[in-house]
PDB file of N, CA, C and O in Angstrom:
ATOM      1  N   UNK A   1       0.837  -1.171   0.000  1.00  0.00           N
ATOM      2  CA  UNK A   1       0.000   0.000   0.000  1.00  0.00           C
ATOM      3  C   UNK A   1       0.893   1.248   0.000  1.00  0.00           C
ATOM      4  O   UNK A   1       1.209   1.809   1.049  1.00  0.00           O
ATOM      5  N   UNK A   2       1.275   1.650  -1.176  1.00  0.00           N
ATOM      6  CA  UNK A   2       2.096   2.730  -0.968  1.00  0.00           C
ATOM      7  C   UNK A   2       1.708   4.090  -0.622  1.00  0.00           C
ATOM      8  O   UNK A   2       2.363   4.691   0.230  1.00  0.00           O
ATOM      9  N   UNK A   3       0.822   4.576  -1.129  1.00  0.00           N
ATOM     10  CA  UNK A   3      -0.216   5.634  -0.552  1.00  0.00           C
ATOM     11  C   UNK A   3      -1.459   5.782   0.015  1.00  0.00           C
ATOM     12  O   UNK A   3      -2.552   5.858  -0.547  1.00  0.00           O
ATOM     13  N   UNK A   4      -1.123   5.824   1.452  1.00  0.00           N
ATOM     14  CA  UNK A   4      -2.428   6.075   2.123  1.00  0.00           C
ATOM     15  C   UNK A   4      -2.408   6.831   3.708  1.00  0.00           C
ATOM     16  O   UNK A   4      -1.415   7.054   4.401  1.00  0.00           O
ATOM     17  N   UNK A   5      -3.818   7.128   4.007  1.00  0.00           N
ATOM     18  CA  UNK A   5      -4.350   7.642   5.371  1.00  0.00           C
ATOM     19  C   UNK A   5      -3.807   6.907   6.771  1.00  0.00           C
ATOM     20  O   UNK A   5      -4.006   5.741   7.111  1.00  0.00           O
ATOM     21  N   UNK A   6      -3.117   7.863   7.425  1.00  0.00           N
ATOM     22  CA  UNK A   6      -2.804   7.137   8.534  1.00  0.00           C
ATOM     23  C   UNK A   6      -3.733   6.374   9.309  1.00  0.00           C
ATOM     24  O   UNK A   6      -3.230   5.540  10.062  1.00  0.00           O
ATOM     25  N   UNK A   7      -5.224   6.495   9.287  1.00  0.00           N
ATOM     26  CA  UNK A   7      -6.126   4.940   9.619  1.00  0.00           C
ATOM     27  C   UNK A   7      -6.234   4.430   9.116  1.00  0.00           C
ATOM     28  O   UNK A   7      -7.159   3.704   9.478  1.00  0.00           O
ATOM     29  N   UNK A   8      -5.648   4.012   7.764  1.00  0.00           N
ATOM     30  CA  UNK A   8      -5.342   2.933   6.957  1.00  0.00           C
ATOM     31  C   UNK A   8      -3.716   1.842   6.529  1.00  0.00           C
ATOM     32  O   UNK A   8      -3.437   0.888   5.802  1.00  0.00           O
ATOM     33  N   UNK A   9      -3.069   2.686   7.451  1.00  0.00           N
ATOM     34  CA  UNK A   9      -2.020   2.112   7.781  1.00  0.00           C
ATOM     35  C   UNK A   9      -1.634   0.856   8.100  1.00  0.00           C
ATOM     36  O   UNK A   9      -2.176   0.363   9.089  1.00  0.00           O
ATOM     37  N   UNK A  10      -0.664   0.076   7.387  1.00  0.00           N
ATOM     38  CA  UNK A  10      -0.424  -1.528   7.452  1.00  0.00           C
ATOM     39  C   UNK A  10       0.119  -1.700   8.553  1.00  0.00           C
ATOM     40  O   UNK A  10      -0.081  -2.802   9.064  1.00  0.00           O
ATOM     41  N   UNK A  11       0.976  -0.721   9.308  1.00  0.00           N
ATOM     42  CA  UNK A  11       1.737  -1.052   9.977  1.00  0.00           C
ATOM     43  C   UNK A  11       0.743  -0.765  11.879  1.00  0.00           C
ATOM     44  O   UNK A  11       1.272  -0.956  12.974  1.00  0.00           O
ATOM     45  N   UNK A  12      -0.201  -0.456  11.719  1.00  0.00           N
ATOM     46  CA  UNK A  12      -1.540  -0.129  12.641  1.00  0.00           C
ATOM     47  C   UNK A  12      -1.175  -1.432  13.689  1.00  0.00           C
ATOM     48  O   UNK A  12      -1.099  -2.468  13.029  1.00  0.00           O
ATOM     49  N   UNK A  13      -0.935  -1.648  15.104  1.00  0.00           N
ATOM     50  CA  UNK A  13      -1.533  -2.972  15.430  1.00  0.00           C
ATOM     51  C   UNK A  13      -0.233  -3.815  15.428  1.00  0.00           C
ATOM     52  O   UNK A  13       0.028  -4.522  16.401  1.00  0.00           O
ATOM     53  N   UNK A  14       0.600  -3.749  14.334  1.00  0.00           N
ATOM     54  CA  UNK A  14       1.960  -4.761  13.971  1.00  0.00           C
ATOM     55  C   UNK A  14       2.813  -4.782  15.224  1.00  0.00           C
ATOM     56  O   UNK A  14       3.756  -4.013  15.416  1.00  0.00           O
ATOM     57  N   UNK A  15       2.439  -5.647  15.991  1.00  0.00           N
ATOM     58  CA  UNK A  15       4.072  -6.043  16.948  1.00  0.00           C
ATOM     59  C   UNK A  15       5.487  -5.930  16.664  1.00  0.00           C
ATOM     60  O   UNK A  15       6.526  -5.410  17.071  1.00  0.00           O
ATOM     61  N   UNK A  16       5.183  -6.403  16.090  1.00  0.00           N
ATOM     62  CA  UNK A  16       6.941  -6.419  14.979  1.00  0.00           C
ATOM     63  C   UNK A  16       7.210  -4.982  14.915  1.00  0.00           C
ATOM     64  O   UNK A  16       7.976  -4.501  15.750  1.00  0.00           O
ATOM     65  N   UNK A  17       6.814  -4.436  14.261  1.00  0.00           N
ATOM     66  CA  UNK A  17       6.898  -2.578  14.162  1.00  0.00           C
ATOM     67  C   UNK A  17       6.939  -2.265  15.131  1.00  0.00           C
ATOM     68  O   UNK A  17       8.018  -1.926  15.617  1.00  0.00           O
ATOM     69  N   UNK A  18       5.644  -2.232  15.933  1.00  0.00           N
ATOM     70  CA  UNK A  18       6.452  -1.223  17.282  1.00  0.00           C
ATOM     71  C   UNK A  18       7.014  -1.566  17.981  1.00  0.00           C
ATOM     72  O   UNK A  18       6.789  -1.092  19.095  1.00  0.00           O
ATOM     73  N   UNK A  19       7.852  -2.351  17.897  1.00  0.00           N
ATOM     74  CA  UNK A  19       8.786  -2.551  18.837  1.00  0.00           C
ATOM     75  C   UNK A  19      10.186  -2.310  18.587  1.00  0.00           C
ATOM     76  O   UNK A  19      11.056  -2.720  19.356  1.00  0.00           O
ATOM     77  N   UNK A  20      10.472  -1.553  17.369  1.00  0.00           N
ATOM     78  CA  UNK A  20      11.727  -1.645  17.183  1.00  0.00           C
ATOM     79  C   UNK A  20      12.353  -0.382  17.912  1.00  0.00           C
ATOM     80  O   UNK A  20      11.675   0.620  18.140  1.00  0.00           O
ATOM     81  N   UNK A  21      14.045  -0.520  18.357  1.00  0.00           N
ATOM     82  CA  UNK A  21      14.371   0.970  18.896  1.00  0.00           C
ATOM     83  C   UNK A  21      14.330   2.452  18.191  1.00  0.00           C
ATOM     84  O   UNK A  21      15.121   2.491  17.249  1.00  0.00           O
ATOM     85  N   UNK A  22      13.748   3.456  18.358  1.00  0.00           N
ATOM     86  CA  UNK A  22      13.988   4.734  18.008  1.00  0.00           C
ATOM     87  C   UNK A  22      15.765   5.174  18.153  1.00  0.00           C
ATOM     88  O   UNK A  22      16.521   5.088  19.121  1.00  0.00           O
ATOM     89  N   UNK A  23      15.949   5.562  17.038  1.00  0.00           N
ATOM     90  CA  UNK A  23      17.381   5.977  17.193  1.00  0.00           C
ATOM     91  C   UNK A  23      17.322   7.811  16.901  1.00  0.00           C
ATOM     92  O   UNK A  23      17.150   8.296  15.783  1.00  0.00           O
ATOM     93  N   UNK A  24      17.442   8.335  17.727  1.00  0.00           N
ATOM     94  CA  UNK A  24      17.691   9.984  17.352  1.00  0.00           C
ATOM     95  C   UNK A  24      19.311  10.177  17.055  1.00  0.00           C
ATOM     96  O   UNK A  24      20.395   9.665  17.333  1.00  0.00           O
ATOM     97  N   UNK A  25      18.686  11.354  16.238  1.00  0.00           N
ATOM     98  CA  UNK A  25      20.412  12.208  15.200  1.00  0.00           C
ATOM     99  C   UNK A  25      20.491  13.092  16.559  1.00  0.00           C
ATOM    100  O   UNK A  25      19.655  13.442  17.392  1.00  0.00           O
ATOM    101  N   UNK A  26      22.302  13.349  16.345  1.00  0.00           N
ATOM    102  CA  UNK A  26      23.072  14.124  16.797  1.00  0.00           C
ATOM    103  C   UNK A  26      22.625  15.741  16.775  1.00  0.00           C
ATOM    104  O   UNK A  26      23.154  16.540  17.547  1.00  0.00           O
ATOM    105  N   UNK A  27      21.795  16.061  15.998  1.00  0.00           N
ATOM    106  CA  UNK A  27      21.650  17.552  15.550  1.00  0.00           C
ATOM    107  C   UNK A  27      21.293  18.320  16.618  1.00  0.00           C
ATOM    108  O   UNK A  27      20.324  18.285  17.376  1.00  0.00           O
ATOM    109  N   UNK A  28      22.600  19.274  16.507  1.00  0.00           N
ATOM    110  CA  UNK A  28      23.009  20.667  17.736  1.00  0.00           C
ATOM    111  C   UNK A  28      23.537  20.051  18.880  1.00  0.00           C
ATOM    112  O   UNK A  28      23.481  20.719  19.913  1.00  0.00           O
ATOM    113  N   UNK A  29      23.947  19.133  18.929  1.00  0.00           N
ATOM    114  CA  UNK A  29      24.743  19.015  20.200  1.00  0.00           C
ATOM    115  C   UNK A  29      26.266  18.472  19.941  1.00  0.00           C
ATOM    116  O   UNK A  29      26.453  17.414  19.340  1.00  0.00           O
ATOM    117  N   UNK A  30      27.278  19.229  20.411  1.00  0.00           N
ATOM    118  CA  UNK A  30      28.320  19.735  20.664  1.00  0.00           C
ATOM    119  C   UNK A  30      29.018  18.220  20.490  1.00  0.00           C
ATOM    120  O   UNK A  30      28.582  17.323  21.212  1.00  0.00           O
ATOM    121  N   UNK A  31      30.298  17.866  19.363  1.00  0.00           N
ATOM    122  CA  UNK A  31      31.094  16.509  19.158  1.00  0.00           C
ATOM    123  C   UNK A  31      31.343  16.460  20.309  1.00  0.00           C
ATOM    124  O   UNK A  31      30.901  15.409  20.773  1.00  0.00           O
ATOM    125  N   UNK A  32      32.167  17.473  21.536  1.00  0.00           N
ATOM    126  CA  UNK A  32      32.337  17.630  22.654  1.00  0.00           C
ATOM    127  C   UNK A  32      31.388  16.429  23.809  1.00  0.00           C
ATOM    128  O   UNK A  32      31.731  15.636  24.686  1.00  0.00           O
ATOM    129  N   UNK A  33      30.699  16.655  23.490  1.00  0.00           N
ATOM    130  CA  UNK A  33      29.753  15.772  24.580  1.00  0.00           C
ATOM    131  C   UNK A  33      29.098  14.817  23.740  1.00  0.00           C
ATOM    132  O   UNK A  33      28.074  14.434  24.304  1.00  0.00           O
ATOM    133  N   UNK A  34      29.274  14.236  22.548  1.00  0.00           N
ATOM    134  CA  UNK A  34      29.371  12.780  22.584  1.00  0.00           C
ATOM    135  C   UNK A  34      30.455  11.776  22.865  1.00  0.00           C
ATOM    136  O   UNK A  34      31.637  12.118  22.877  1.00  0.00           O
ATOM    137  N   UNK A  35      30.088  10.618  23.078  1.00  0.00           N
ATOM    138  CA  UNK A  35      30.753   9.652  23.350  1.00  0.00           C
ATOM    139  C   UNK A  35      30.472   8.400  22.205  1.00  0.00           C
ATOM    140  O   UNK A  35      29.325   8.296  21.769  1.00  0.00           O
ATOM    141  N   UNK A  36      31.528   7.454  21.728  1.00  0.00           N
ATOM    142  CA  UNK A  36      30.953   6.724  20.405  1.00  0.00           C
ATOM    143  C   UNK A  36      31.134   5.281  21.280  1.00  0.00           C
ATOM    144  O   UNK A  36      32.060   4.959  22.024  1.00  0.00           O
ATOM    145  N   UNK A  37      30.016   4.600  20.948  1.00  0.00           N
ATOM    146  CA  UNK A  37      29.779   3.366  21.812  1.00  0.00           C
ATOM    147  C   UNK A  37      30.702   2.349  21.094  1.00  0.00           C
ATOM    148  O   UNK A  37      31.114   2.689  19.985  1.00  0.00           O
ATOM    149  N   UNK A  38      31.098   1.086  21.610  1.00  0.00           N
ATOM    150  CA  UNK A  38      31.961   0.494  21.374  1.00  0.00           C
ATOM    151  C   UNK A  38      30.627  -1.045  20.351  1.00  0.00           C
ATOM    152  O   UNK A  38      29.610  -1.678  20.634  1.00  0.00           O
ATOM    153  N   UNK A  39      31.142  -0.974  19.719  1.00  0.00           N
ATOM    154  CA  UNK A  39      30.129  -2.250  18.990  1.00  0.00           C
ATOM    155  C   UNK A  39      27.976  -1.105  18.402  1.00  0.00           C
ATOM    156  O   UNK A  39      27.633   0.072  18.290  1.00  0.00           O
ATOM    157  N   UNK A  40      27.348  -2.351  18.260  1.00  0.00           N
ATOM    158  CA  UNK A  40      26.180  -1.621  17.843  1.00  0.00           C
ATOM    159  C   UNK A  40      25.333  -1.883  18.882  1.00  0.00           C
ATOM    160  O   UNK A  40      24.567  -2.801  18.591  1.00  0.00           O
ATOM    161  N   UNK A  41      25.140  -1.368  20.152  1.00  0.00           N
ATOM    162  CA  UNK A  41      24.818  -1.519  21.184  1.00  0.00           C
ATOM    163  C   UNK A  41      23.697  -0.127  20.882  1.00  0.00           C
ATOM    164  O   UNK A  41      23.990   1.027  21.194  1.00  0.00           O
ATOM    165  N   UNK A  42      22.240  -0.575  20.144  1.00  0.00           N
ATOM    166  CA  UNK A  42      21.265   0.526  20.374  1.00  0.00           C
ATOM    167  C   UNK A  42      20.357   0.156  21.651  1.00  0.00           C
ATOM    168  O   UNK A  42      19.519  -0.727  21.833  1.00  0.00           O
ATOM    169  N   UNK A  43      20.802   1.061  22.360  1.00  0.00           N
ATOM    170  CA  UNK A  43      19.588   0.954  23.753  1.00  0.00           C
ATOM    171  C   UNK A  43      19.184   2.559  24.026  1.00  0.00           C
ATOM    172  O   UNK A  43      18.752   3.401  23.239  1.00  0.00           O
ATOM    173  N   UNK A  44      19.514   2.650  25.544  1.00  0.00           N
ATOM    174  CA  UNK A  44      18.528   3.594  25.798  1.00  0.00           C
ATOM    175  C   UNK A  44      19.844   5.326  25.463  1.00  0.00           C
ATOM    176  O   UNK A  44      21.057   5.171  25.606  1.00  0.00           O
ATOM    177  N   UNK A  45      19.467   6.222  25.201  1.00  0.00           N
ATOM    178  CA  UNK A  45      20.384   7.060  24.931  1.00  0.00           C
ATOM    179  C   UNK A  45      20.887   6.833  23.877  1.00  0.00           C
ATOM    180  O   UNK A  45      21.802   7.649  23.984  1.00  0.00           O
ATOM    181  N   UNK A  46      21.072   6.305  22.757  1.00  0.00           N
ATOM    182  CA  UNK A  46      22.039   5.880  21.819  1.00  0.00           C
ATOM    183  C   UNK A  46      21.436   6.780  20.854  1.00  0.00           C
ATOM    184  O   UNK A  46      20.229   7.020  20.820  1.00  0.00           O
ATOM    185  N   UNK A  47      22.479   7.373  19.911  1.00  0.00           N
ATOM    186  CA  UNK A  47      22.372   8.474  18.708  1.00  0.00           C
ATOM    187  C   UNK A  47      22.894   7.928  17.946  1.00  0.00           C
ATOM    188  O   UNK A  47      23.601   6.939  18.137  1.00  0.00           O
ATOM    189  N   UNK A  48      22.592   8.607  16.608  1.00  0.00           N
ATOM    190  CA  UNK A  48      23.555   8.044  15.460  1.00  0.00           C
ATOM    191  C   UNK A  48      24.132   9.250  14.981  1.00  0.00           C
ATOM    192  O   UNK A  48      23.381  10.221  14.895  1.00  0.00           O
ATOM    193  N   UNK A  49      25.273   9.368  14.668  1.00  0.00           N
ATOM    194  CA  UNK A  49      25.919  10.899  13.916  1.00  0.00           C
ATOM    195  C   UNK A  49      25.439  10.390  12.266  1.00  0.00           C
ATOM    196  O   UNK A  49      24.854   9.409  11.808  1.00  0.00           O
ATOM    197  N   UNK A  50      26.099  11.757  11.644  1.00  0.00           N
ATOM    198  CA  UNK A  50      25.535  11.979  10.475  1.00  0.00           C
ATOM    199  C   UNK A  50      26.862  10.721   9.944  1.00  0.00           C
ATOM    200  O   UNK A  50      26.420   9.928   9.113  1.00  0.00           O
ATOM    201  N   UNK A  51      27.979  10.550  10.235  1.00  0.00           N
ATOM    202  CA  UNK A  51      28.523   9.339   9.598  1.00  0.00           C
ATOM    203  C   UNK A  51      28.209   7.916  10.027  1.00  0.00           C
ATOM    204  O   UNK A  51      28.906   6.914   9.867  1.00  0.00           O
ATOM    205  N   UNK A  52      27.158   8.017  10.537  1.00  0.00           N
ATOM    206  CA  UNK A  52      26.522   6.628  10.749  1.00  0.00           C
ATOM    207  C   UNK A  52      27.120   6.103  12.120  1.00  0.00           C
ATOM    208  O   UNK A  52      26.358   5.193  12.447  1.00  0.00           O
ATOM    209  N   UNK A  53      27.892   6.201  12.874  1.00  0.00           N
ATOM    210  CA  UNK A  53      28.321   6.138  14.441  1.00  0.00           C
ATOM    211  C   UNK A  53      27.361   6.001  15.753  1.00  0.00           C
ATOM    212  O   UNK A  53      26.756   7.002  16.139  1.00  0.00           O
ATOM    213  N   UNK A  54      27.320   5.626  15.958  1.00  0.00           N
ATOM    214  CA  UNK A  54      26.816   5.298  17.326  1.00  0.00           C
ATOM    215  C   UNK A  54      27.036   6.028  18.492  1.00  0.00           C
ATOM    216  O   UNK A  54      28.021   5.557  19.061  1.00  0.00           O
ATOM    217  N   UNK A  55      26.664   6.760  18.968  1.00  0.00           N
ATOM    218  CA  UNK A  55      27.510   7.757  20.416  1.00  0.00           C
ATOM    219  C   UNK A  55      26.449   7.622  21.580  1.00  0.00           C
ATOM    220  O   UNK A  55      25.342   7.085  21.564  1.00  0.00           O
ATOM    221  N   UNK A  56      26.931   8.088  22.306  1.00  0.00           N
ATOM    222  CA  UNK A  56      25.901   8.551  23.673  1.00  0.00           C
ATOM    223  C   UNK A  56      26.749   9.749  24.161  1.00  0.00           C
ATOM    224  O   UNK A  56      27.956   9.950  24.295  1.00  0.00           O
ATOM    225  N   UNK A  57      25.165  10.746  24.458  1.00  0.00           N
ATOM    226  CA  UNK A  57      25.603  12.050  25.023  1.00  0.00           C
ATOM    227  C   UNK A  57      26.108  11.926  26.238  1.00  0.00           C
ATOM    228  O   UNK A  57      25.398  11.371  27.076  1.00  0.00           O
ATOM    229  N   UNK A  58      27.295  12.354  26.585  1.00  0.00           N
ATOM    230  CA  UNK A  58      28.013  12.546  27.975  1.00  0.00           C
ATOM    231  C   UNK A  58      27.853  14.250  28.761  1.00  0.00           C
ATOM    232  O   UNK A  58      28.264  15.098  27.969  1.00  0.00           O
ATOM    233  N   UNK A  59      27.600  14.564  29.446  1.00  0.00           N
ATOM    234  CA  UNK A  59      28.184  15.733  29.946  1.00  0.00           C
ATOM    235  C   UNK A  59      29.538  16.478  29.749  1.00  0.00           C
ATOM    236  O   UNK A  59      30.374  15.593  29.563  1.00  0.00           O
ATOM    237  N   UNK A  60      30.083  17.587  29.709  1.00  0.00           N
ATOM    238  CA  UNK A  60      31.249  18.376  30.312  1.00  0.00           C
ATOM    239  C   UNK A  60      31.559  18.391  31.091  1.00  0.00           C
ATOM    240  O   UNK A  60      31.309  19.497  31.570  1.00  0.00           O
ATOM    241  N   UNK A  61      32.149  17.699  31.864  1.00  0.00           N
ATOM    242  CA  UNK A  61      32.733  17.359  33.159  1.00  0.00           C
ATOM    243  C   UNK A  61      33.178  19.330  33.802  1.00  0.00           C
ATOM    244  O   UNK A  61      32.769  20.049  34.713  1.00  0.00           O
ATOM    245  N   UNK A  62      34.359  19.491  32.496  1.00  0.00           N
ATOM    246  CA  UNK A  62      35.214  20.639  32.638  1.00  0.00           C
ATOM    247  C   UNK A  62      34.275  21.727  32.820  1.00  0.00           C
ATOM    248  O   UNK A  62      34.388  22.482  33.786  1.00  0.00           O
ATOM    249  N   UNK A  63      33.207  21.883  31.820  1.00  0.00           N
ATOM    250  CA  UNK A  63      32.590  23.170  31.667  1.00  0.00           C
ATOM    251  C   UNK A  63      31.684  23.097  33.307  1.00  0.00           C
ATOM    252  O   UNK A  63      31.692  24.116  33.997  1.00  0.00           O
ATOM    253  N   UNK A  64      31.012  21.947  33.766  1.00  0.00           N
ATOM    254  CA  UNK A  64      30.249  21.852  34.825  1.00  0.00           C
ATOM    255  C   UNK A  64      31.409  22.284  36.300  1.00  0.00           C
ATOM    256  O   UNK A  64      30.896  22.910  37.228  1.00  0.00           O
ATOM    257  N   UNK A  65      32.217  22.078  36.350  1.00  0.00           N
ATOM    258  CA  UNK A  65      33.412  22.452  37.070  1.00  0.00           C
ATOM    259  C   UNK A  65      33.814  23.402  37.473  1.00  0.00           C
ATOM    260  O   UNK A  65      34.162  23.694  38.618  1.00  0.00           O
ATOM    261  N   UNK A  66      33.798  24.216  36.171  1.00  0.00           N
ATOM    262  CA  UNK A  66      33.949  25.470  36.263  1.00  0.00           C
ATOM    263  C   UNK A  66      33.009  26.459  36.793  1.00  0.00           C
ATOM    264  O   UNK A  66      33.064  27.389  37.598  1.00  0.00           O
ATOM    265  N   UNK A  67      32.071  25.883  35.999  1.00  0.00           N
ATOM    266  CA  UNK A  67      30.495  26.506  36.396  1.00  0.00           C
ATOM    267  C   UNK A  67      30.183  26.593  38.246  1.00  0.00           C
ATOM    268  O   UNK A  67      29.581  27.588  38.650  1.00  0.00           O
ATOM    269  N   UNK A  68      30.480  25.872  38.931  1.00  0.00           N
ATOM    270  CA  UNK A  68      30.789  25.381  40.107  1.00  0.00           C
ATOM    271  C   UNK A  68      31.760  26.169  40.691  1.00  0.00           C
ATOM    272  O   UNK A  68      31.411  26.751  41.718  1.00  0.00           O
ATOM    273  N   UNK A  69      32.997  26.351  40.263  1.00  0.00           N
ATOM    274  CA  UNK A  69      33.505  26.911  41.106  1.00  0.00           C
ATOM    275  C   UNK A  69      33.642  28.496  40.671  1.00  0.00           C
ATOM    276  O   UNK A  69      34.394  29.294  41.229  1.00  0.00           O
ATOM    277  N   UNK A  70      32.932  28.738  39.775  1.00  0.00           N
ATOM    278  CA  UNK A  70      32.763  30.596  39.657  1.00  0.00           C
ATOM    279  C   UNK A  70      31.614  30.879  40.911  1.00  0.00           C
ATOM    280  O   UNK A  70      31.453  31.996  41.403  1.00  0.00           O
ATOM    281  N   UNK A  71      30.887  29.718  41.311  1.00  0.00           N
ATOM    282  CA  UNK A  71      29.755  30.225  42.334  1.00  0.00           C
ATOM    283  C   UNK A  71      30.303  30.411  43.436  1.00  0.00           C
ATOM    284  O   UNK A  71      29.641  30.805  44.396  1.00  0.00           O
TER     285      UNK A  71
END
């Protein structure tokens, strides 16, 4: 069914479909605070960069540090 109404949707109901992981893009956040996972380990947190990579967002250790001790 290549064109149709989302209440007519094949994929409506399909187990198989929803269950697969959501993977979100990298977009606007800083190479800085990713991290690239070792193997294809998609779970919870896992991104993909625009070269196809695998990462998880980490914090700034440094910038939070700092932030900290200007207070």
């Amino acid at each position: 069914m290549p064109d149709h109404y989302i209440n007519q949707c094949p994929t409506i109901g399909d187990a198989e479909f929803d269950n697969r992981p959501k993977i979100k893009r990298t977009t606007g956040i800083p190479k800085t605070f990713l991290k690239k996972t070792e193997g294809v380990h998609v779970g919870r947190g896992t991104m993909v960069t625009q070269t196809g990579e695998f990462v998880v967002a980490t914090p700034n250790d440094d910038g939070a540090l700092l932030q900290f001790q200007l207070l």
